[in-house]
KOLDRENLUM-261172 format. One record per residue (C-alpha): residue in one letter; x, y, z. Coordinates in steps of 0.001 Angstrom, whole numbers, plus 500000, padded with zeros to 6 digits. Layout:
N
aXYZ...
This chain:
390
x741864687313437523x739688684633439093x739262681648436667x738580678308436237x738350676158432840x736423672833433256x737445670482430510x736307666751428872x732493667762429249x729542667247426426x728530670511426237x724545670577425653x722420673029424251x718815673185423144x719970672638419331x723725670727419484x726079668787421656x729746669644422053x731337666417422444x734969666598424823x734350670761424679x736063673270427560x734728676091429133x736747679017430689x734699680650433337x735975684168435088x734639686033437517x731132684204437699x730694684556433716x731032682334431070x734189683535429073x734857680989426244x732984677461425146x735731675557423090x735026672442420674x738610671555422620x740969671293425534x741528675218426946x744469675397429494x744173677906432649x746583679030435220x744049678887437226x741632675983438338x741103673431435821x738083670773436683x737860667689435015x734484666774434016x735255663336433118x733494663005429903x729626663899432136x727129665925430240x727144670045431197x723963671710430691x723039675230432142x721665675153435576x718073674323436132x715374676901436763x712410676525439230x709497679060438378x707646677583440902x708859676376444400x707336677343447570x709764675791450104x712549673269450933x715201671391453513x712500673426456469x712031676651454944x708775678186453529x708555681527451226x705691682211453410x708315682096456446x708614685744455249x712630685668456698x715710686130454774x716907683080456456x714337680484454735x715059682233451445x718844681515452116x718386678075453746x716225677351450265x719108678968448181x721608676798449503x719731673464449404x718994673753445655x722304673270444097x722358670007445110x719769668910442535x721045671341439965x718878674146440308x720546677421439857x718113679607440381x714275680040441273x710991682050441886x710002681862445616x706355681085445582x703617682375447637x700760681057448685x697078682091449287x697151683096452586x696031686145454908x696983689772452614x699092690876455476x700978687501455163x701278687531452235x702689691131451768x705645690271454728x706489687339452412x706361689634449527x708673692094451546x711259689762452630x711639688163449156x712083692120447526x714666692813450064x716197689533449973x716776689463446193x718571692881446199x721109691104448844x721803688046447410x725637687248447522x726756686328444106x727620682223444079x726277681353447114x723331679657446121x720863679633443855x719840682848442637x715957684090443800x715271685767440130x712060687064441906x708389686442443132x705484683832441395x702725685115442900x700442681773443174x697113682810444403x694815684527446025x693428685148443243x692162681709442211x689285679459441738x687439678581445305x686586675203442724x689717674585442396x692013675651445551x693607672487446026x696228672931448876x695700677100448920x693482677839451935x689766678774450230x689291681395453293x691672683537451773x690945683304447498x689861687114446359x689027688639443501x691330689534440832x692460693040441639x694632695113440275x694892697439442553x696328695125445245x698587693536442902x700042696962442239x700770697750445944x702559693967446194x704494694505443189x705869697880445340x705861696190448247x708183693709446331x710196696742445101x709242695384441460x710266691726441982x707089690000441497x707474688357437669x704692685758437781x701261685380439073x698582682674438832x695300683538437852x691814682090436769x690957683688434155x686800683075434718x686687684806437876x685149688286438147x687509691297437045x690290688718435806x690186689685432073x690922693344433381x693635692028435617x695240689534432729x695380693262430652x696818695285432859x699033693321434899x700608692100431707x701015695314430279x703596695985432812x705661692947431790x704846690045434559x703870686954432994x700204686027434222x699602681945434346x696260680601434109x696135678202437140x693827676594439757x691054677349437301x687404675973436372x687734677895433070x686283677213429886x687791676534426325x686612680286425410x687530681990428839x690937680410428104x690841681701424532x689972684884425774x692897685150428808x695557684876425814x694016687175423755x694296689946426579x697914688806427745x698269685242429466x701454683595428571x701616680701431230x700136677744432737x700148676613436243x700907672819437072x699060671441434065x696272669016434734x696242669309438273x693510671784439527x692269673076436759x688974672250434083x690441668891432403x689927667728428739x686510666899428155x685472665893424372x683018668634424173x684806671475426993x688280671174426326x689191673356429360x692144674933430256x693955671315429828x692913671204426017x693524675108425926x697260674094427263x697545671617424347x696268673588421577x697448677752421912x701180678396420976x701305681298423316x701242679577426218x704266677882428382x703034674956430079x704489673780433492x704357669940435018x704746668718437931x706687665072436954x706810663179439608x704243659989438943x702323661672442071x700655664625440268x700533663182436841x700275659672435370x703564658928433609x701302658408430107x699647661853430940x702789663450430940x703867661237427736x700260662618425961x701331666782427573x704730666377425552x703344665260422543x701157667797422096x703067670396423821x706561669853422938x710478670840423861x709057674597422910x706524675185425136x707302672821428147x708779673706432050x709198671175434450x709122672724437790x709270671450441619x706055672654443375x708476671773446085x707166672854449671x709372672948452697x709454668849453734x711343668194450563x715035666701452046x713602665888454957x711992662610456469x708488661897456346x706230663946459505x704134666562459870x704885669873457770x703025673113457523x702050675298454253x700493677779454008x699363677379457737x697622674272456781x699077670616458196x700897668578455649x701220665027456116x704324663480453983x704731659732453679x705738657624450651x707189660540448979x703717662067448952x702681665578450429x698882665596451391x696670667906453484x694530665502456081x691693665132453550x693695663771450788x694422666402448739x698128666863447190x699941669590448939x702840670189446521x705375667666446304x708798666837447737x710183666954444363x713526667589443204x714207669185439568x716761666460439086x714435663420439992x711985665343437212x714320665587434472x715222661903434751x711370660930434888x710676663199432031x713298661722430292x712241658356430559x708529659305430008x708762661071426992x712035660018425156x713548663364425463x717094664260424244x719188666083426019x718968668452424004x715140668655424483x715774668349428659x717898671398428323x714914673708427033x712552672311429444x715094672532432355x716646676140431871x715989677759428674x712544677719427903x712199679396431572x715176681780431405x713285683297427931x709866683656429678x711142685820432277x713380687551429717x716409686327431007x717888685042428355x720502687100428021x721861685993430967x720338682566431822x719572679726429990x722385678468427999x725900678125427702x727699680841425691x729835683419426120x729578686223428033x726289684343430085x726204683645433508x728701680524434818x725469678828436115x726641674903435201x725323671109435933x727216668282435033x725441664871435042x726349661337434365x724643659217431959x721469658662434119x720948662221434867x722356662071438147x723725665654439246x727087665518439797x728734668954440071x726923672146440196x727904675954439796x726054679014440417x727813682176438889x731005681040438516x731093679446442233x730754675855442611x727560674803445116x727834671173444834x730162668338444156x729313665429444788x732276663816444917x733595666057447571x729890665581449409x729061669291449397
């Protein structure tokens, strides 16, 4: 039997710590969490007293290390898979973008395919599609090409989601445009999470968008209908309604460090995913990238289409749980639900993702006292060490 026990570890969940706990971990599962020392015949891997805390999950990155979701091969999804582990992300949605519906559909294709061919521990694990645009706000676009933003339909999201064979679990929406009440209804009838997103909506449109269905929210604050003391917007809307998971963007680029600070306070541990936004310069050096067939210029760790306007970020999910950290005094305990399980339960994957317990998938970070990512493992295999410089 293929196992492996890693021992001296603070094992972290979203309500306790395990202080010097074990885990046993056979054949990619997670087969015992001990309050002790468990013995193996098999591998045993020290963890040297580091914090373990399930791996992190990315709802929403579009690219990395050169490869683009909208590259619509198998071989950027893999060259993203691979890349990922190394800041402790353990699995992901690949993220469209608004672009042409025939592009969009190949990317849709590839990722379908791609996800039911996934070797088990080799990277990350795609756990399917976020579908971010086309149907959007033209006021609020942002980096998603405006020549392309359509109409909520549901029509065409039910030949994607086919075209996907059934993989698409996420897709941004404003909920003000025409038909996008309908959509929100339907589309969440079927079980995808919608996510209000690069929206000019009202308070009451907002209001309204729950009511029928939406459970998400799309890189809080940035394009989207901010707090106002008399239109709280879709920002206010984010603070205020329990039923909706909020997502940030935290690093100091797309949101003030006291902005994020004010988000947590109101939003809390609960209801709070930090996610990448990632496009395909992040690990690489500053230059000239493309996304969504639009030029990206990258310089001082900032991703910006010619005119000035953000273009996703080179973020890693590591880098954002130390800055989140710091921002908002978080535990570790708190870090863990925004990281992994807060994620894991709104694509109802929590029976399998999310935290570490028995008979879950062996998908593992260990990180030193400064949040540093030190050893991760993706179903049981191990992606990164970074002590062996994997």
């Amino acid at each position: 039997m293929n196992e492996m026990v890693i021992i001296n570890v603070d094992i972290v969940s979203t309500d306790c710590t395990i202080t010097s706990g074990s885990v046993r971990i056979q054949e990619g599962k997670i087969a015992e969490v001990s309050t002790g020392t468990l013995k193996s015949s098999g591998t045993v891997v020290d963890g040297k007293g580091r914090k373990m805390m399930p791996g992190f999950i990315d709802v929403h990155i579009h690219g990395a290390a050169g490869h683009d979701v909208m590259d619509a091969t198998p071989e950027a999804l893999h060259g993203m898979s691979v890349q990922l582990p190394g800041e402790g992300t353990t699995s992901f949605l690949a993220t469209t973008m608004t672009q042409s519906r025939e592009n969009i559909t190949n990317a849709i294709k590839n990722a379908g395919s791609f996800m039911e061919s996934q070797v088990s521990g080799e990277g990350a694990e795609m756990l399917g599609i976020h579908l971010e645009g086309p149907f959007i706000s033209e006021k609020k676009a942002g980096a998603q090409h405006p020549d392309h933003i359509i109409k909520p339909s549901v029509e065409l999201f039910q030949e994607w989601q086919q075209e996907s064979r059934g993989h698409i679990k996420l897709v941004t929406v404003a909920p003000e445009t025409e038909g996008a009440s309908a959509f929100i209804e339907e589309v969440s009838r079927t079980g995808v999470v919608c996510s209000l997103g690069h929206s000019d909506a009202r308070f009451d449109q907002v209001t309204e968008a729950v009511e029928k269905g939406a459970r998400h929210v799309t890189h809080l604050y940035n394009q989207m209908s901010g707090l106002h003391h008399r239109e709280p917007g879709l920002v206010g809307a984010a603070f205020m309604n329990d039923h909706l998971l909020v997502e940030m963007i935290v690093d100091h680029i797309h949101v003030h460090p006291d902005a994020v600070k004010l988000a947590y306070q109101n939003i809390g541990s609960g209801r709070s995913i930090l996610i990448t936004d990632a496009m395909r310069a992040k690990c690489l050096p500053p230059g000239t990238y493309d996304l969504g067939g639009q030029d990206v210029f990258v310089e001082n760790n900032e991703a910006r289409l010619s005119d000035g306007t953000l273009a996703g970020s080179i973020l890693t999910l590591e880098e954002a749980a130390k800055k989140m950290k710091q921002d908002a005094g978080l535990s570790w305990q708190e870090l863990v639900s925004i990281t992994s399980w807060n994620a894991a339960v709104q694509l109802g994957l929590e029976n399998r993702k999310g935290s570490i317990e028995q008979g879950k998938d062996a998908d593992l970070v260990l990180v030193d006292e400064q949040g540093n990512v030190t050893l991760t493992m993706c179903r049981g295999t191990i992606s990164y060490n970074a002590e062996e410089g994997l």
